[in-house]
N, C-alpha and C positions, 0 to 999 in steps of 0.2 A: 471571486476575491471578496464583495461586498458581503454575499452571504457565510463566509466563514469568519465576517469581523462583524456576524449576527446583524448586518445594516439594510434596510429594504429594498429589493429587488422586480423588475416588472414581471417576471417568471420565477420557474425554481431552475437552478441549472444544473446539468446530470453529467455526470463521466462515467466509462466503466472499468472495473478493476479489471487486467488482462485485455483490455478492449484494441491493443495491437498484438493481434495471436494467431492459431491455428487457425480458428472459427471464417477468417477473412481470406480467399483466395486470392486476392493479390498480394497477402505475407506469404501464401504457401506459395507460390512463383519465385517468389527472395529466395524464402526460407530453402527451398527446392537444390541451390546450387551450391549451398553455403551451411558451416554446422553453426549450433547455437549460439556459441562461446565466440566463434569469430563473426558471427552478424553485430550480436554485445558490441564486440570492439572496431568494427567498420564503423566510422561515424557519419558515413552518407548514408548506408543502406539501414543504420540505426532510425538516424532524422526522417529517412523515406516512410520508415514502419511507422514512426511512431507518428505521420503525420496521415498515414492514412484510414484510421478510422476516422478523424477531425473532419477530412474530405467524404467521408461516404456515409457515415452518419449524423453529423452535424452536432457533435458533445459541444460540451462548453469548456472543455479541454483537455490538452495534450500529455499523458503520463510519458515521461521519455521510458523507450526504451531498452531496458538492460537487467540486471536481476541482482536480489538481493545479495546473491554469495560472490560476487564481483569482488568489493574490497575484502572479501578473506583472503579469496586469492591470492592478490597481493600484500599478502603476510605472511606469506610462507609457505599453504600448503596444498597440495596439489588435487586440484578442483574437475570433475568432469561432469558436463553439463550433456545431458541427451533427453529423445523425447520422455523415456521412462524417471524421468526426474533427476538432483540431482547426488554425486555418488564422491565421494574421500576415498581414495583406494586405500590412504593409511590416517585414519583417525586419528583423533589427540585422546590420547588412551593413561599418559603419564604427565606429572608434574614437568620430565625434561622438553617433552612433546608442546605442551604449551607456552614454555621460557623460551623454544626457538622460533617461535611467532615474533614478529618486528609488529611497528607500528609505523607503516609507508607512508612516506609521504604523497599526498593524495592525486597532486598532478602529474607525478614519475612513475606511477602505481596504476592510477587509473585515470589519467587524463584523459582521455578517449571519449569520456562519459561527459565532461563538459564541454567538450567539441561536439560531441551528438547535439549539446543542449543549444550551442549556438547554433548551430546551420538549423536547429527544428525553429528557434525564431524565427532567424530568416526565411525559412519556408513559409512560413505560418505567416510572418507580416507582422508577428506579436498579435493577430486576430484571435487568440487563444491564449490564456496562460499556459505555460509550460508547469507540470508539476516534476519535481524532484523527488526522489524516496533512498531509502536503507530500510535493512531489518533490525531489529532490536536484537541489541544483545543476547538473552536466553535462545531467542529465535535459530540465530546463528550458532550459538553453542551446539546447540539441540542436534545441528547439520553436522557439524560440525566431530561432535564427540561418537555419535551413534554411526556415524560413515554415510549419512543419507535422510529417507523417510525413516519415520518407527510410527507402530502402531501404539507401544506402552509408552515408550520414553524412556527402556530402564538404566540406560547405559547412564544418560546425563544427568537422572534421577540418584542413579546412587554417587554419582559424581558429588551433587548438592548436600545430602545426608552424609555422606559418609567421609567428603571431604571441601565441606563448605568455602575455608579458605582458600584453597584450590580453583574452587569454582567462581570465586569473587575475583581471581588475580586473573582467569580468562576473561570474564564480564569487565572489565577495566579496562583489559587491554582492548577489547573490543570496540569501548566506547570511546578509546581515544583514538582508534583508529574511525568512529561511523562520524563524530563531531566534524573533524577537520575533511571528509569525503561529504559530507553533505552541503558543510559551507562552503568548499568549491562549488557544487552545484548552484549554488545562490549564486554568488560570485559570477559563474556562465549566463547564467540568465533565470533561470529558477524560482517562480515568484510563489511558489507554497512546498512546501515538500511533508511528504506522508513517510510514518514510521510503521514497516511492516511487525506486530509481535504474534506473529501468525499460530504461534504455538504455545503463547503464555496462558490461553485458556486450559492446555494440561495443566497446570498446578492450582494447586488449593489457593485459597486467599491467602492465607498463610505466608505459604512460599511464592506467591507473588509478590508481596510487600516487602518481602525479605532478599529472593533473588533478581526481580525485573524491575519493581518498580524504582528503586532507586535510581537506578542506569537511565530508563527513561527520564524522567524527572531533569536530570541535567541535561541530556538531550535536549528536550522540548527548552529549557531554562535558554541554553547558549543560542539557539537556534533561532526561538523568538528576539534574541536582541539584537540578529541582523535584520529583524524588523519583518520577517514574512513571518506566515502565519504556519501551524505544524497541526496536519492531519496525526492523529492514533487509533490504528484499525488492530483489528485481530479476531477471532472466531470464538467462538465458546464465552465471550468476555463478559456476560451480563452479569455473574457475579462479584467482577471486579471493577464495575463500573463506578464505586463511588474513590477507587482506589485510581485508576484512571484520570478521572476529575483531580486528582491533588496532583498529577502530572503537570498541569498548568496547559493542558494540548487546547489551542483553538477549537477544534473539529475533531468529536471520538466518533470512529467508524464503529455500525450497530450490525452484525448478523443477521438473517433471518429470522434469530430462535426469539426473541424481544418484541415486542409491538414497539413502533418508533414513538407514540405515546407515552410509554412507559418508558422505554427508553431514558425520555426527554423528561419527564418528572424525576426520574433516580437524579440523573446529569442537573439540574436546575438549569435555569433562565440565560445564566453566564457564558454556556457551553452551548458551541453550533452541533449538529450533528449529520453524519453521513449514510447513507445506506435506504432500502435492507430489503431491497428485492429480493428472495432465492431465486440463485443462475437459473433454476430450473424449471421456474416459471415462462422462461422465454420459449418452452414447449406446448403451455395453454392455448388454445385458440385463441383468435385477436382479442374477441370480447372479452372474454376470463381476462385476459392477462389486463386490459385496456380498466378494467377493476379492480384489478391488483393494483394498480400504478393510482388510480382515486382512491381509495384506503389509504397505501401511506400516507400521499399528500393530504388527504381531509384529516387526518392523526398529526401531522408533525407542524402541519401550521404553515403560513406564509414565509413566516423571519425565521432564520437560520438554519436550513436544512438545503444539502445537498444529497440531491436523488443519485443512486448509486445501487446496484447488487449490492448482496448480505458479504459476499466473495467474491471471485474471479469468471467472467465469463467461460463456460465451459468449447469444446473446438465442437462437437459435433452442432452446438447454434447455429440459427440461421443469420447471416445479415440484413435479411428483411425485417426479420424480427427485433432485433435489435434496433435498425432504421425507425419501426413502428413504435418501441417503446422510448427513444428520444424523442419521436413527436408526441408522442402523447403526455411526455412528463412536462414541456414547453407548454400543450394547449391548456394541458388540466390546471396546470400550472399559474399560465395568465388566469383562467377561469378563476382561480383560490383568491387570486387580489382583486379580482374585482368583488368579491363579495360572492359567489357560486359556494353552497353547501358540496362538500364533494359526499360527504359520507351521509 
């Protein structure tokens, strides 16, 4: 919390994105008896996941677990979540298709999700902060319109071009439904919450300014004035990074593709930063990777960075390795204040 309000810290402190997942044998035991979409919404077997990476790696906090297309769901349309990712059996394909979207009320819709976030307190003892998250508007479009993954994006692309107002009245609705779903999160207990725009790196600058960045912007605006502070991640983003920045986000999550150096000279002095291990570095042997993790941190500085992957831990990782690279972000980490050149 002190390093995302850029204040000095005795270490640097590390989470990881997806770090309650496949990758952890004791989620695959849960996950083993139960499908995806009803673990989501079991708020013990939720709080139990999401507290055990906390317990077996030692982060410096707890992302609850649950997943971005949760509050679509509850708007109307029908969501199936499996391991091959997730799938809309009937997409929003017409003007009438997205007029019959509602905007739920957040604790009748998805309360479940601030139940998770209490009992992961109590679990936890508040030894952790709890993070909160949603995805960003386009993000959710994107799933939304296309029935799934896409590789081009052409469905919610030509949705944008071909019928812009259209695609501002989905982006609206969405954002008044992710607002009031997030500040229940605060609300449960929630002391930073991260905005997933995991697919806003597909558009040009252009059409990021014109279709995402708005929506965000009042996000990150309403969200800061319950007083927690608002992580902004997403992939491909380096060229949207000074656009970002006008977002007003505490903390812009940086990909692998960016030196966090540069990163952090585009962003200026004002802005904390997250990231940007590649997941796939946690396949390096110890040393390599124990190098990888002194690079960043000798690049990003003592004050205001939180160590983190570029993305999501991938399932075939190891938890040793992951164990190996929280301690190393902790030791290198203290090393950095004390004055140790890392790089």
């Amino acid at each position: 919390m002190r390093t995302a309000r850029r204040q000095p810290t005795d270490t640097t402190p590390v989470w990881l994105m997806r770090q309650a997942g496949r990758y952890l044998p004791e989620y695959r035991a849960i996950r083993g008896n139960i499908a995806f979409l009803d673990l989501c919404k079991n708020p013990d077997l939720a709080a139990e996941v999401t507290v055990q990476p906390v317990t077996r790696l030692g982060v410096d906090a707890a992302i609850i677990f649950s997943d971005i297309l949760i509050p679509v769901e509850a708007m109307g349309i029908h969501l199936e979540l499996g391991d091959k990712g997730p799938h809309f059996p009937t997409p929003l394909r017409t003007a009438a298709d997205i007029d019959k979207l509602g905007v739920p009320d957040p604790v009748e819709g998805t309360g479940f999700v601030a139940e998770a976030i209490r009992r992961t307190r109590k679990a936890l003892n508040d030894s952790v902060p709890v993070i909160g998250f949603a995805g960003a508007p386009f993000t959710l479009a994107a799933y939304m319109v296309e029935g799934g993954g896409s590789k081009s994006y052409i469905v919610i692309k030509r949705l944008l071009f071909e019928q812009p107002e259209l695609a501002h009245r989905l982006f609206q609705k969405l954002t008044d439904t992710l607002i009031p779903y997030l500040k229940m999160q605060v609300e449960a207990g929630a002391s930073i919450v991260q905005i997933f725009d995991s697919w806003g790196g597909e558009l040009s600058p252009y059409d990021f300014e014109r279709f995402s960045l708005p929506y965000l912007t009042r996000m990150v605006t309403e969200l800061k004035a319950t007083g927690v502070p608002v992580i902004l991640f997403g992939t491909n983003m380096t060229p949207h990074l000074p656009l970002l920045k006008r977002t007003g986000a505490d903390v812009i999550g940086l990909d692998w593709r960016v030196n966090v150096d540069e990163g952090r000279r585009i962003l200026g002095p004002d802005v904390a930063t997250q990231g940007n291990l590649d997941p796939l570095h946690l396949f390096l042997p110890r040393e390599e990777l124990d190098a990888r993790v002194k690079d960043i941190l000798g690049r990003a500085g003592p004050i205001g960075h939180i160590f983190n992957l570029g993305h999501g831990i991938l399932p075939p990782s190891d938890p040793d390795a992951a164990k190996f690279l929280v301690d190393a972000v902790h030791r290198h980490g203290t090393a950095l204040r004390q004055g140790v050149a890392l790089r």
